[in-house]
MMTF fields as JSON, N, C-alpha, C and O atoms, coordinates in Angstrom:
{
  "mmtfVersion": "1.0.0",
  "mmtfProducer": "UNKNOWN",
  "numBonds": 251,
  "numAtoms": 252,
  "numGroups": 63,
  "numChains": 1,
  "numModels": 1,
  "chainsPerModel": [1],
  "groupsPerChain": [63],
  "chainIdList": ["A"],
  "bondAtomList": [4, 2, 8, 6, 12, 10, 16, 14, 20, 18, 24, 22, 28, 26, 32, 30, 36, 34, 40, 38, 44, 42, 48, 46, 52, 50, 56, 54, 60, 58, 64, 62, 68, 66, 72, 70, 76, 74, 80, 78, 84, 82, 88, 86, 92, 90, 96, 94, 100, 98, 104, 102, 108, 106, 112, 110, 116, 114, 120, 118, 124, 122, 128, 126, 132, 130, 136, 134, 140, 138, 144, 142, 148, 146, 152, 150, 156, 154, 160, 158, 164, 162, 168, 166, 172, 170, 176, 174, 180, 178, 184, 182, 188, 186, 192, 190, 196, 194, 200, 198, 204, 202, 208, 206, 212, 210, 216, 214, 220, 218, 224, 222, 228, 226, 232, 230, 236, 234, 240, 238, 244, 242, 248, 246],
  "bondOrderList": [1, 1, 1, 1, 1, 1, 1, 1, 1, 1, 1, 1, 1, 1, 1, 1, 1, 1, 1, 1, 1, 1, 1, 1, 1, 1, 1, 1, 1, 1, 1, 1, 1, 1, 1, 1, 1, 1, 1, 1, 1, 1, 1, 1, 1, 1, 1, 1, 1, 1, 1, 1, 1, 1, 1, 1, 1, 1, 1, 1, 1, 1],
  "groupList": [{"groupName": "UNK", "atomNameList": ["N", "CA", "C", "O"], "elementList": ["N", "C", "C", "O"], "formalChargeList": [0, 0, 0, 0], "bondAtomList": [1, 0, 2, 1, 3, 2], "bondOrderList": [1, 1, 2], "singleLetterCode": "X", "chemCompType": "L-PEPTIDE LINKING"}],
  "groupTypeList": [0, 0, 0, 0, 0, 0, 0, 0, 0, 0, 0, 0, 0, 0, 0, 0, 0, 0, 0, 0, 0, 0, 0, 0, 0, 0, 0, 0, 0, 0, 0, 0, 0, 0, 0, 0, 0, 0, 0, 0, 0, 0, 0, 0, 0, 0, 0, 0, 0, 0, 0, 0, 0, 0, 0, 0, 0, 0, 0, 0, 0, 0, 0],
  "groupIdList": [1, 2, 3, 4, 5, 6, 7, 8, 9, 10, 11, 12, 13, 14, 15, 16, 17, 18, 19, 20, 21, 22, 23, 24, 25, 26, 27, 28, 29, 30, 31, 32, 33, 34, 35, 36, 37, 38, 39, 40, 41, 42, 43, 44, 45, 46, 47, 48, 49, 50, 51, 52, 53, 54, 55, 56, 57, 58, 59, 60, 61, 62, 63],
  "secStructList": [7, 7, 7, 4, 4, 4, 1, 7, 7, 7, 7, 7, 7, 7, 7, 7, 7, 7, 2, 2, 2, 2, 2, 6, 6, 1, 7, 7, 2, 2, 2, 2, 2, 2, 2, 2, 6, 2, 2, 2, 2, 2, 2, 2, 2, 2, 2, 2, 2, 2, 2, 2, 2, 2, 2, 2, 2, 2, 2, 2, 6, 6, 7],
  "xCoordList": [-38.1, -36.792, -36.937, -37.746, -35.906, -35.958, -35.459, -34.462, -36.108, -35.71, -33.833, -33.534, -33.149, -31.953, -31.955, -31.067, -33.058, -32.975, -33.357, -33.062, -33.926, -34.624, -33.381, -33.41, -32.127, -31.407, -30.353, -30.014, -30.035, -28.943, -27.413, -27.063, -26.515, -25.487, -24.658, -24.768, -23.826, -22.788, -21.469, -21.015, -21.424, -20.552, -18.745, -18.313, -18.184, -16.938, -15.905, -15.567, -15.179, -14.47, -13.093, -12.405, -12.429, -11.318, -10.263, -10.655, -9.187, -7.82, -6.751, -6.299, -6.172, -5.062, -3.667, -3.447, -2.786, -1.667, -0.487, -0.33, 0.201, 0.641, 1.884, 2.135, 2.481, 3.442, 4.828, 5.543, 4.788, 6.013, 6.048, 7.097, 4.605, 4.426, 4.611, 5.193, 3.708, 3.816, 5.06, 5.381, 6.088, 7.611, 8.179, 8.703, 7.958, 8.384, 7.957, 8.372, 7.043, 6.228, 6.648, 6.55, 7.139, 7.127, 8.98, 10.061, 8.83, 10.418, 11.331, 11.001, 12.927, 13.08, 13.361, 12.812, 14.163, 14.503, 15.222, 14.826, 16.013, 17.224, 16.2, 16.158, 15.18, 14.296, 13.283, 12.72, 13.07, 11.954, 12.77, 12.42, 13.852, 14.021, 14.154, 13.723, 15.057, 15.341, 14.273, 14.597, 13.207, 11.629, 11.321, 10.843, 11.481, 11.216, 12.006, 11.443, 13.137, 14.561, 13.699, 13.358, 13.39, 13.184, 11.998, 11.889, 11.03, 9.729, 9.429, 8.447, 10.906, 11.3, 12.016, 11.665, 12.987, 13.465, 12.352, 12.324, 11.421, 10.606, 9.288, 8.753, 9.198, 8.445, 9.321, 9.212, 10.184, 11.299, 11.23, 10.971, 11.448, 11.413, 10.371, 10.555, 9.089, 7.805, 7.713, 7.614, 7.789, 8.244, 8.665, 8.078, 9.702, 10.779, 10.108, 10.239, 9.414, 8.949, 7.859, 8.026, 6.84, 5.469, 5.7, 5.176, 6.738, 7.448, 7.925, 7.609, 8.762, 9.119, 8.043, 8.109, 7.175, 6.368, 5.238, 4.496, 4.851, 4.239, 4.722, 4.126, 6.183, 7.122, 7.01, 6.92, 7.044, 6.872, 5.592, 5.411, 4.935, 3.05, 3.422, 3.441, 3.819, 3.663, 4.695, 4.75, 5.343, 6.689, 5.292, 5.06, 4.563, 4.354, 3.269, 3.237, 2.628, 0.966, 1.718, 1.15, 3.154, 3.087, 4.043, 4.21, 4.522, 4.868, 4.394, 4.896],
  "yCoordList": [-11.982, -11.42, -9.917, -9.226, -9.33, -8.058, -7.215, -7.622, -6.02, -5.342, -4.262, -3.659, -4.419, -3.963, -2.414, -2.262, -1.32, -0.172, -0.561, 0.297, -1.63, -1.98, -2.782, -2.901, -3.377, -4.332, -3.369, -2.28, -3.857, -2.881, -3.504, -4.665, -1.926, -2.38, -3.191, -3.118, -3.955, -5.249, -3.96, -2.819, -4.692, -4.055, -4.408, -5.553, -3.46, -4.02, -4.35, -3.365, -5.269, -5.441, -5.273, -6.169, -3.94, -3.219, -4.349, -5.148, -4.428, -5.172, -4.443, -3.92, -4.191, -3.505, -4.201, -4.879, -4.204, -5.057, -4.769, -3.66, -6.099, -6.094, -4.907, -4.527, -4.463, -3.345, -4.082, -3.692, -5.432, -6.051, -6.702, -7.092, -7.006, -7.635, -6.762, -6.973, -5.394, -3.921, -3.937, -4.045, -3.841, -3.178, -4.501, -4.251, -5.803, -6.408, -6.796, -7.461, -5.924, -6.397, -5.183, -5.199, -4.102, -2.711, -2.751, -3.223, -2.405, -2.225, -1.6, -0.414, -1.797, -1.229, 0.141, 0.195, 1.247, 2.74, 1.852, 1.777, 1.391, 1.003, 0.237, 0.541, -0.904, -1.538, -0.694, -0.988, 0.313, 1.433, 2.039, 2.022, 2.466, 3.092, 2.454, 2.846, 0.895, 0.531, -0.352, -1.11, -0.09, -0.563, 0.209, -0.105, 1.637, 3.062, 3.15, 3.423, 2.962, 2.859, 2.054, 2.333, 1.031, -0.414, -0.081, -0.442, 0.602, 0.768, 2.317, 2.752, 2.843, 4.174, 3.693, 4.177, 2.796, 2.163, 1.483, 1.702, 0.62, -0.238, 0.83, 0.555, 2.066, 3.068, 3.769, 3.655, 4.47, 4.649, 3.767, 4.125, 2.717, 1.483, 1.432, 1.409, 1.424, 1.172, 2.588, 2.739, 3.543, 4.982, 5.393, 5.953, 4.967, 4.64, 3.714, 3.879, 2.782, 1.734, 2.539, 2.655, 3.068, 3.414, 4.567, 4.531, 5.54, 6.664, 6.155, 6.72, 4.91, 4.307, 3.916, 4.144, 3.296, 2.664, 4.009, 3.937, 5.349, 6.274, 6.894, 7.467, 6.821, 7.791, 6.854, 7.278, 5.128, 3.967, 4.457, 4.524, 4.713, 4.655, 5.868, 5.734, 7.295, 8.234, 8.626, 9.714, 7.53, 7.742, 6.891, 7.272, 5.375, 4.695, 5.549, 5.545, 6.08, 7.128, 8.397, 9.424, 8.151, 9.68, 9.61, 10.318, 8.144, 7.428, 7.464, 6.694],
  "zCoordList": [9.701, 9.95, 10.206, 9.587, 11.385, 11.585, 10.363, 9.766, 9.931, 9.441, 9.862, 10.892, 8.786, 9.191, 10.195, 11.033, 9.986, 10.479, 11.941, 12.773, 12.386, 13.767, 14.659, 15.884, 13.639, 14.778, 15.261, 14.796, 16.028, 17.11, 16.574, 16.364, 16.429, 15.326, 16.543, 17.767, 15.726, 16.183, 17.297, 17.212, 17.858, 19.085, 18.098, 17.967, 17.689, 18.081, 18.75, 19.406, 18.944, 19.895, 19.845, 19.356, 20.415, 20.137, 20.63, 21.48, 20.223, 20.558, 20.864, 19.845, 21.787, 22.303, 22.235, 23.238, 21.414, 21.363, 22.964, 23.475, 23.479, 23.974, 23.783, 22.639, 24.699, 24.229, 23.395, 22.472, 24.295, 23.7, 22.74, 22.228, 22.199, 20.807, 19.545, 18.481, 20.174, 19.285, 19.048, 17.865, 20.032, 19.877, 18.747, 17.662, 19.238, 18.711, 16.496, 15.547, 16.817, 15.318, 14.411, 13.184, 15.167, 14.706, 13.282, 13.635, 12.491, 12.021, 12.18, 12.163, 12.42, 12.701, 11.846, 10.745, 12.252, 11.061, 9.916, 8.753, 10.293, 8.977, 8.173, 6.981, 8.685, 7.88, 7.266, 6.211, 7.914, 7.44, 5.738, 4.558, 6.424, 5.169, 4.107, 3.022, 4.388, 3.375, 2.377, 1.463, 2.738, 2.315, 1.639, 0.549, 2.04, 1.327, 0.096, -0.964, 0.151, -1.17, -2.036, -3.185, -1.354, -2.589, -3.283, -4.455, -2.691, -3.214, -4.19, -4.793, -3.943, -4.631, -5.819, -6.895, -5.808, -7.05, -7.998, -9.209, -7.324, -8.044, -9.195, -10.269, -8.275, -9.22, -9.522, -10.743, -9.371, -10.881, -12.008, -13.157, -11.667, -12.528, -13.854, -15.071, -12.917, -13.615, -14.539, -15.756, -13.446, -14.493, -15.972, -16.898, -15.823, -16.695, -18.353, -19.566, -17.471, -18.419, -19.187, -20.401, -18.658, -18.673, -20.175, -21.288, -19.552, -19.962, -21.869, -22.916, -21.638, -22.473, -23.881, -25.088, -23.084, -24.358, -24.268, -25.248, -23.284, -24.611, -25.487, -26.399, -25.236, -26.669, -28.003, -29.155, -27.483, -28.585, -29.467, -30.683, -28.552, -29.371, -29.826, -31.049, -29.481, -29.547, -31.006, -31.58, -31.3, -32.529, -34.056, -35.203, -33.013, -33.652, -34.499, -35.729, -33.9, -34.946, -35.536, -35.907, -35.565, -35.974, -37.608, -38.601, -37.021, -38.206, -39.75, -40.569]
}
């Protein structure tokens, strides 16, 4: 077997999306943002939580 430094690297083969598939696959603003909201609420969320249980630990050792 050839050694890896001797074989000639693999060609890739670029893909150019159709424009109308692009346009069509793309989201639209109102979907943009409202992806952005949801994923801004969901880490508030986790925030909130995270925030929550180090004041728990942080009450619990001091106890």
């Amino acid at each position: 077997m050839t050694e890896p430094s001797t074989m000639e690297p693999r060609k890739v083969r670029r893909r150019h999306l159709n424009p109308k598939i692009k346009k069509a696959l793309t989201p639209s603003v109102e979907t943009q943002e409202r992806v952005e909201w949801a994923v801004a609420g969901v880490v508030m969320v986790l925030g909130t939580v995270v925030a929550v249980e180090v004041m728990a630990a942080v009450a619990a050792i001091l106890m």
